[in-house]
C-alpha positions as CSV (number, residue, x, y, z in Angstrom):
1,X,-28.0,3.2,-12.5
2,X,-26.6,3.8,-9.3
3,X,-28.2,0.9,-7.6
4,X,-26.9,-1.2,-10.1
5,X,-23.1,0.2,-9.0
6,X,-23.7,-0.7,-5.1
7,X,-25.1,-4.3,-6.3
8,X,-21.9,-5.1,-8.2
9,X,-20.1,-3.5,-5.5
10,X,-21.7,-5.8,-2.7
11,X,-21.4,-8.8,-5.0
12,X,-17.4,-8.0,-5.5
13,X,-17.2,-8.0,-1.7
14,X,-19.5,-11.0,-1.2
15,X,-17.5,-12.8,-3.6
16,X,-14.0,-12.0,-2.6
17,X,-14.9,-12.8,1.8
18,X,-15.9,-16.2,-0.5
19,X,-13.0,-16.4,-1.9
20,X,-10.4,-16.0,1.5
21,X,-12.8,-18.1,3.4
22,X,-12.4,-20.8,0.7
23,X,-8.4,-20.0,1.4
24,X,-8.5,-19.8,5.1
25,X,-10.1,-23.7,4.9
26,X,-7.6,-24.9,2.7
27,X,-4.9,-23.7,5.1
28,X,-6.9,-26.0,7.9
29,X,-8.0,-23.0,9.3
30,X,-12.2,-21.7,10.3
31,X,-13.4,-20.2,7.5
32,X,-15.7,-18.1,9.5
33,X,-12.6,-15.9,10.6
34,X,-12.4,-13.9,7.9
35,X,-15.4,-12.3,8.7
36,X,-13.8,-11.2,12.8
37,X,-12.1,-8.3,12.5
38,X,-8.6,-8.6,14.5
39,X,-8.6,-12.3,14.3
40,X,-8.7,-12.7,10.5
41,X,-5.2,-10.7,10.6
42,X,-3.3,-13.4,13.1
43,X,-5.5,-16.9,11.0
44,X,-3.7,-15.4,8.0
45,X,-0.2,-14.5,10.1
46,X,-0.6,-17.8,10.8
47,X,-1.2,-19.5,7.5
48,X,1.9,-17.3,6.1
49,X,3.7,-18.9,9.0
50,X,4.6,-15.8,11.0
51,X,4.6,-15.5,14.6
52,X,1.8,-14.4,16.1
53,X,3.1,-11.0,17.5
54,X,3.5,-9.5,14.3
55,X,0.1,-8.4,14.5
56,X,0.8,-5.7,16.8
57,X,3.4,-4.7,13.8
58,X,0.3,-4.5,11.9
59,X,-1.2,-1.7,14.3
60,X,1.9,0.6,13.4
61,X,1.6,2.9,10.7
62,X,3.6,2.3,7.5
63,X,5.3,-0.1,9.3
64,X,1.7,-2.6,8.4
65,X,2.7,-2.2,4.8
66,X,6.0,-4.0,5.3
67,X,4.2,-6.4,7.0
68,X,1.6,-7.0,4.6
69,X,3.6,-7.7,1.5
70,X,5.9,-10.0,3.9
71,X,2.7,-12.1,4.9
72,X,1.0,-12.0,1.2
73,X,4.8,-13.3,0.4
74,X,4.4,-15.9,2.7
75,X,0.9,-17.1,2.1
76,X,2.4,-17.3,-1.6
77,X,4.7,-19.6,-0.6
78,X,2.9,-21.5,1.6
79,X,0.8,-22.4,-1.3
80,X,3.6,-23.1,-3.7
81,X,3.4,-20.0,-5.5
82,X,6.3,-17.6,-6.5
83,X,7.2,-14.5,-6.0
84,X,5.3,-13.2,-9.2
85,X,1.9,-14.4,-7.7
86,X,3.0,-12.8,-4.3
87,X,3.5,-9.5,-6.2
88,X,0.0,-10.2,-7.6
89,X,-1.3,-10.7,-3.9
90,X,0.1,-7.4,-3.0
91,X,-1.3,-5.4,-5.8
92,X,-4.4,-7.2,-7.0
93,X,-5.5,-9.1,-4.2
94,X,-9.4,-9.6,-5.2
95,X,-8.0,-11.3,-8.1
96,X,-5.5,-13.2,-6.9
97,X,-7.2,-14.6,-3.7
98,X,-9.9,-16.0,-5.4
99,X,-7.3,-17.7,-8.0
100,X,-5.8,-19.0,-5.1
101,X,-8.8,-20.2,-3.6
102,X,-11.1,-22.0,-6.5
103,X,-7.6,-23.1,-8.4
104,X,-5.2,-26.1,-8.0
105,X,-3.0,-24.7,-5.2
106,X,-3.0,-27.0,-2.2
107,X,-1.7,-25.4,1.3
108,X,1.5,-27.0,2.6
109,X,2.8,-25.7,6.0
């Protein structure tokens, strides 16, 4: 039984670097930068149209939550969504990145 748990687990996390590389590519950006550590962080600064430098922000503790739910804000809106789908970002992010991803949202910068 516990095999079956760290399958579904793998396949969750399989299908949700799937997912924000499918969003990554509609923003124009490599796909394959999701899966670099520090660089995925700026490609999706960028894509929420932030300046680059926030990502030392990002480094600072609790100051990287502010920062967060200001870039899932922005990556909201760069995709035409509202601020409800941001709040979904924020708090259900493996099910809202893959919405955004497979669904009709087109990137706009």
């Amino acid at each position: 039984m516990e095999a079956l748990g760290v399958l579904f687990y793998f396949a969750v996390i399989i299908f949700v670097i799937a997912s924000l590389w499918r969003v990554y590519t509609k923003a124009g950006q490599p796909g394959w930068a999701v899966l670099i550590p520090i660089y995925n962080a700026y490609i999706l600064l960028k894509i929420a149209g932030k300046p680059g430098w926030w990502l030392l922000l990002m480094l600072i503790p609790f100051v990287n939550f502010i920062i967060a739910i200001l870039v899932y804000v922005g990556v909201a809106e760069h995709f035409g969504k509202g601020a409800g789908f941001a709040i979904g970002l924020i708090f259900l992010s493996f099910i809202f990145f893959p919405i955004l991803a497979f669904g009709e949202a087109e990137y706009a910068a």
